[in-house]
C-alpha positions in Angstrom: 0.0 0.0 0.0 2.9 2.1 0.6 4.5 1.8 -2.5 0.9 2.6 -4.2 0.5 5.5 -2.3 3.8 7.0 -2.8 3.4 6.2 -6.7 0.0 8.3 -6.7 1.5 11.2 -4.5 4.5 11.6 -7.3 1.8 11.2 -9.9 0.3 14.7 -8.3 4.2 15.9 -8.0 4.8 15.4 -11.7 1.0 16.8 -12.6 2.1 20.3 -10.6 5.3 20.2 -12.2 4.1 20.0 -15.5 1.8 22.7 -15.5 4.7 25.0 -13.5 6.6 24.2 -16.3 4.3 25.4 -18.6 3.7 28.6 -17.0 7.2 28.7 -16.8 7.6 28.9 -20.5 4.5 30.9 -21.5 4.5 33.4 -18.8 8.3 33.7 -17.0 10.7 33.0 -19.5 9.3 35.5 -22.2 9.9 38.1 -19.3 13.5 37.4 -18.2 14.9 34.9 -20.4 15.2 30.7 -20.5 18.2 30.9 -17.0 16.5 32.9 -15.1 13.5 31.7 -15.8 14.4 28.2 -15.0 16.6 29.8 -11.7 13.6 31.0 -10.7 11.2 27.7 -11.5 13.9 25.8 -9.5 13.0 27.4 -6.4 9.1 27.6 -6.7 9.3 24.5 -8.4 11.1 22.9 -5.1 8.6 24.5 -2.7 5.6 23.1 -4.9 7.6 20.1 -4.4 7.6 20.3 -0.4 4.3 21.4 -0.3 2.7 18.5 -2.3 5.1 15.9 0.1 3.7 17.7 3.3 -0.2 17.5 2.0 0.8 13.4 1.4 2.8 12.1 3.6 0.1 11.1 6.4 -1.8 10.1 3.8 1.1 7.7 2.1 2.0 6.4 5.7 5.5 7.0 5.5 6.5 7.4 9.3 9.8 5.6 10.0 13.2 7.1 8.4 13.8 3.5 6.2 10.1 3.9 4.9 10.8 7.9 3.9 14.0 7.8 2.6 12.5 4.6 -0.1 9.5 6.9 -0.8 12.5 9.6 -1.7 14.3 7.1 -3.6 11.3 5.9 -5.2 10.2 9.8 -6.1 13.4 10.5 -7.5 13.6 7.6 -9.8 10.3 8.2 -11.3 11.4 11.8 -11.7 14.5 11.4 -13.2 12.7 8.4 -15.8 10.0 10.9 -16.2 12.3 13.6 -17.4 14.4 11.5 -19.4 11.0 10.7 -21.4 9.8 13.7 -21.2 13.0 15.3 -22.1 13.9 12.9 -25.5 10.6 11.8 -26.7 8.1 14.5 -26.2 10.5 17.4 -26.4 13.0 15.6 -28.9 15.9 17.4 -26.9 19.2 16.0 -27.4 20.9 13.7 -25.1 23.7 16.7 -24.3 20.3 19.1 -23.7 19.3 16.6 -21.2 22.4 16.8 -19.9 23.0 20.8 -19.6 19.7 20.4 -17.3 22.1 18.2 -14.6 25.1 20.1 -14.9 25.5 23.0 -12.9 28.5 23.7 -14.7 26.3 24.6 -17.4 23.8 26.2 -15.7 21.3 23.1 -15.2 19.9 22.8 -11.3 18.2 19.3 -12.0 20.7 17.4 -9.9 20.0 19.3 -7.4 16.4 19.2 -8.0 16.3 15.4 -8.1 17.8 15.4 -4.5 15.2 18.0 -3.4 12.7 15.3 -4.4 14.4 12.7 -2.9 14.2 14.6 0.7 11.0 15.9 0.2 9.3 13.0 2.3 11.0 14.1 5.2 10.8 17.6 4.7 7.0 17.3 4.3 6.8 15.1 7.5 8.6 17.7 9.1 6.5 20.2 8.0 3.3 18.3 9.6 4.7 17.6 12.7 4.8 13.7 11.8 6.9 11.9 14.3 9.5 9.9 12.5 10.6 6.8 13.8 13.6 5.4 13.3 12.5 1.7 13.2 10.4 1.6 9.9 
């Protein structure tokens, strides 16, 4: 049930992603150019992030440390597969595109985003108040 649950609440994750990335790219980046306007989608992007892992996490049952860090693991997998898709297929970027988005070297924050997502479970629990265990 766990695993379901966790699934469904990065299902809603990459839902508000997508559409902040659209607004990103119709609204933002018209206004201040593609960096910024991804600098700038980084950090709502991570706090639409938290906020969807705080509304979730009582719901997914994540309550020890072991069961929130797999739920981060879990998350950032399906993110990074979800990008890679995303990225190739529907956006027929190039495989050194997808890249610039990792490298920070090259202005790309997606590593770091993918480890945002990866916490997020614990910084939504956090956020609630849950009490985190450190036996499940």
């Amino acid at each position: 049930m766990l695993v379901m649950r966790a699934a469904a609440a990065w299902a809603l994750i990459a839902l508000v992603e997508s559409i902040h990335g659209t607004l990103r790219v119709l609204w933002l980046q018209p206004r201040v150019g593609e960096l910024r306007a991804r600098q700038i989608a980084f950090v709502t992007g991570s706090m639409l992030i938290v906020a969807v892992a705080a509304l979730t996490v009582k719901w997914i049952g994540a309550r020890g440390r072991r069961d929130l860090l797999l739920v981060g693991l879990l998350w950032a997998g399906l993110m990074l597969l979800f990008e890679l898709v995303l990225g190739r297929l529907a956006s027929g970027y190039s495989w050194d595109r997808i890249a610039a988005d990792y490298d920070p070297r090259r202005g790309g924050l997606m590593a770091f985003g993918l480890l945002l997502v990866a916490a997020a479970p614990w910084l939504g629990a956090r956020l609630r108040g849950v009490r985190v265990t450190a036996s499940r």
